[in-house]
N, C-alpha and C positions, 0 to 999 in steps of 0.2 A: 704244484706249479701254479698255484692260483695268483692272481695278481691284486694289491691293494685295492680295496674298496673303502667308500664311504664309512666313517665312524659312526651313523644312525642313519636308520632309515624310519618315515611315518608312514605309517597302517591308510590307506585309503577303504571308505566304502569302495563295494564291486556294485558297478552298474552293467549290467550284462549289454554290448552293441547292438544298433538296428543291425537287419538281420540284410539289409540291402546296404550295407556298408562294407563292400569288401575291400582289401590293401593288394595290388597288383600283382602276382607272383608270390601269392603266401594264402597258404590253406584259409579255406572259410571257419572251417571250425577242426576240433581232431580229428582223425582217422576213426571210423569205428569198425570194428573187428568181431567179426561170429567167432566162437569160440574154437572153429578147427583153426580159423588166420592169428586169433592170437595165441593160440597155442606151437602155430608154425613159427611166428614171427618172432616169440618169447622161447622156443627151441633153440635159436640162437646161439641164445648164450649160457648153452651150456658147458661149454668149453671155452678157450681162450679167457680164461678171467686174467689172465697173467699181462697182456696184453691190455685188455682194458682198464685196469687198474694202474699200469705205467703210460696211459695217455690220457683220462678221464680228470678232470681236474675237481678240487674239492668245490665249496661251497660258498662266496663271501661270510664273512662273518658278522654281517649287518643282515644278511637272510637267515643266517641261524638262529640270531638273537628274537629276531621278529616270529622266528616257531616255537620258541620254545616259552613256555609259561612261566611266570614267579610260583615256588614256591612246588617245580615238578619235581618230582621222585624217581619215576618209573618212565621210561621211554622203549618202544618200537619200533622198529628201523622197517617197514613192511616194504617188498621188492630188496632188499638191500644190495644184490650185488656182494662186489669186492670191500662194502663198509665203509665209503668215502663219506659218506653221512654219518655214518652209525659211530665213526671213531670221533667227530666231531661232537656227537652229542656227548659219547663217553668222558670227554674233555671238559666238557662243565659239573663234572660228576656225578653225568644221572646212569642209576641203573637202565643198563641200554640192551635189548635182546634183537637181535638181527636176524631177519627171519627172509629167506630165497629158495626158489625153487631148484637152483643149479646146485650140487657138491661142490664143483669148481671153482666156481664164486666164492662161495664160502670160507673156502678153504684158502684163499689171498688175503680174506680177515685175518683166520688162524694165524696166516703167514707172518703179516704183520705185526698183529695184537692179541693180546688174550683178554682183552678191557671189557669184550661184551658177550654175552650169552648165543651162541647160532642154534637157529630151529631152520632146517629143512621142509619148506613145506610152501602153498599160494597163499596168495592174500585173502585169498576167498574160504579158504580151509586153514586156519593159522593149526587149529588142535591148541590154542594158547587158553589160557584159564580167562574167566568174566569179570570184571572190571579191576583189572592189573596193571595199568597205564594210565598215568596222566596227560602224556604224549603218544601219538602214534604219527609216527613222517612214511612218505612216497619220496623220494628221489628221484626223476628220470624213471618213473614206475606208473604212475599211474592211469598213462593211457595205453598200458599193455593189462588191465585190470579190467572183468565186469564190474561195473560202475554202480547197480545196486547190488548184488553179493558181497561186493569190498566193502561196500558200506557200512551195510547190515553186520558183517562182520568186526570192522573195526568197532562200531558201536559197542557189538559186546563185549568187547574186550577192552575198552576204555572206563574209565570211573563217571560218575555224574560229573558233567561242566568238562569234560577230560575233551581235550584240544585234536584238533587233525590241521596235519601242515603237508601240504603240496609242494615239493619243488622240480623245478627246470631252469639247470643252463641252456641255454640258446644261445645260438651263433649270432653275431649282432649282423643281422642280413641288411639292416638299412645302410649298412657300409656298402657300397654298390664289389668292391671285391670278396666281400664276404659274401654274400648274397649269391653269385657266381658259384665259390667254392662251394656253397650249399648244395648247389645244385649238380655238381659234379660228385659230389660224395653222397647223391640222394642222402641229404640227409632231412627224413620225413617227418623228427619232431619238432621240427622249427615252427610255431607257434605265430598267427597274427598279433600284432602287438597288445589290442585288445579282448583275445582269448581269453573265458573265463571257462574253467573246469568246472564239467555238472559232477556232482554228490551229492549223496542218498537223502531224501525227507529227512533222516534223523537230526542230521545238520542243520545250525543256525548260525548267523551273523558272518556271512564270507567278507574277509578283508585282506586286500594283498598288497604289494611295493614290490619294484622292480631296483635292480642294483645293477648299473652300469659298471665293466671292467676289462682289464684285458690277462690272457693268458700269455706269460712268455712261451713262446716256440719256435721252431727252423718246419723248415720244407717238408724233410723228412717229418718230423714230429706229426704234421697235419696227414700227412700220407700213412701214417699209422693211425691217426683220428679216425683217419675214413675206413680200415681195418677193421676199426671195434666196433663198427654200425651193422646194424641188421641185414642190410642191405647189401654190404659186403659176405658177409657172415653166412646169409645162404645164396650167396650169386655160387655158378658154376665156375668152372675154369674161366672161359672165354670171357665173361660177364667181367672178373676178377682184374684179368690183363686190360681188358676197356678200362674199367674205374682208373686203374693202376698209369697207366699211360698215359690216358685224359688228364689228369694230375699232375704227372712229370712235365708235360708239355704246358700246363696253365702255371705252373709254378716255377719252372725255370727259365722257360722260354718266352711266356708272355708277362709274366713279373718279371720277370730279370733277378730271382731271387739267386744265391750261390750257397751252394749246398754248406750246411753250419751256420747262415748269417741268420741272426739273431730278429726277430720279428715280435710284434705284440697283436694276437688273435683278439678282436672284438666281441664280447660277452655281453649279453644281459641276462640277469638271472631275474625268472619269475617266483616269486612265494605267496603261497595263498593259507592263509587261517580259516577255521572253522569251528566251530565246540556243540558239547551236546550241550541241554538244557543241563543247568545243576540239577535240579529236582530229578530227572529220568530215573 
């Protein structure tokens, strides 16, 4: 359900923001997470992939191009989810292994495709062989990851000069109703605009580009968006009907939207590159 994007995007240096520069109503920096919160928070989803897979939209394909290397073989899908990455990379013909902690997940790949390899298992403990990958991608994964464990680990399992790519759709919150709806769907990995993800010493030369777009959707659609958030995911009953209500009442009655009519959701997708030294 992705919507047209740009035909190219250029690689900018990352200059990391003064640290006294913050954007009103948008995180300073990500969440960080002790490992019982992100193991609660990554518990999640271990079910409903069915669900998240028919509302999650894929990827531009000006951010794909920009992770993906000339000349790769081998690719890693690490968090993968239901493969909304992983079947994109499969499409340019790279051997692609998808690797998630949920069965459930996984098993909306199988659903779908047989194009890629699935391993069961964290980022942090792939059990994958030493330098096997040219590529190794995050999805909407990596600030549910310890940040040097993932590191170190992808390191080894990458070849020399072998690439690490970051990505995140975000909701484009500087819509002032998007922004809103973010905030009714807590949805907490909406990203400051100049958010740059920390990764391990191993990594050199970060470079990322943003891809402005829109998702086609209805009312309903977004109301199932906020379904597949974490946030819904482990609220309680009560918590559930809030989110659930709070929604019906922003979307029907203060849009003026009519249940079926046609809307275009505000996107920007972050991507970030990184590579090891050839030589390592």
């Amino acid at each position: 359900m992705t919507g047209p994007g740009p035909e190219h995007a250029s690689a900018q240096p990352v200059t990391r923001p003064a640290a006294d520069a913050p954007i009103p109503n948008l995180p300073v920096r990500a969440p960080e997470l002790d490992e019982a919160r992100r193991r609660a928070f990554g518990g999640a989803f271990a079910t409903g992939g069915d669900r998240y897979d028919a509302v999650r939209p894929s990827y531009p394909e000006a951010a794909v191009d920009f992770l993906v290397p000339g000349g790769a073989r081998d690719a890693v899908d690490l968090g993968a989810g239901t493969g909304i990455l992983t079947l994109q990379l499969a499409s340019r013909g790279l051997r692609t292994t998808a690797v998630d902690p949920s069965a459930d997940m996984l098993a909306q790949l199988h659903r779908k495709s047989d194009a890629a390899t699935t391993v069961q298992a964290t980022a942090e403990e792939t059990g994958l062989p030493d330098a096997a990958f040219d590529l190794a991608t995050y999805a909407q994964a990596w600030h549910w990851v310890d940040v040097a464990r993932a590191s170190a680990e992808t390191a080894r399992i990458l070849r020399p000069g072998g690439r690490l790519g970051l990505l995140w759709n975000q909701l484009d919150v500087t819509v002032p109703w998007v922004h809103r709806l973010s905030r009714i769907m807590h949805a907490g990995d909406v990203h400051r605009p100049e958010f740059v993800p920390v990764v391990g010493s191993e990594f050199t030369g970060l470079e990322s580009v943003q891809v402005h777009w829109e998702q086609p959707a209805t009312a309903e659609h977004l109301i199932e968006l906020a379904k597949s958030r974490s946030y819904y995911l482990r609220a309680g009953a009560e918590t559930r009907a809030r989110v659930e209500g709070n929604l019906g009442w922003y979307l029907y009655e203060h849009l003026g939207l009519e249940p079926g009519q046609p809307l275009g959701l505000p996107y920007y997708t972050h991507a970030w590159r990184t590579h090891l030294p050839s030589g390592r």
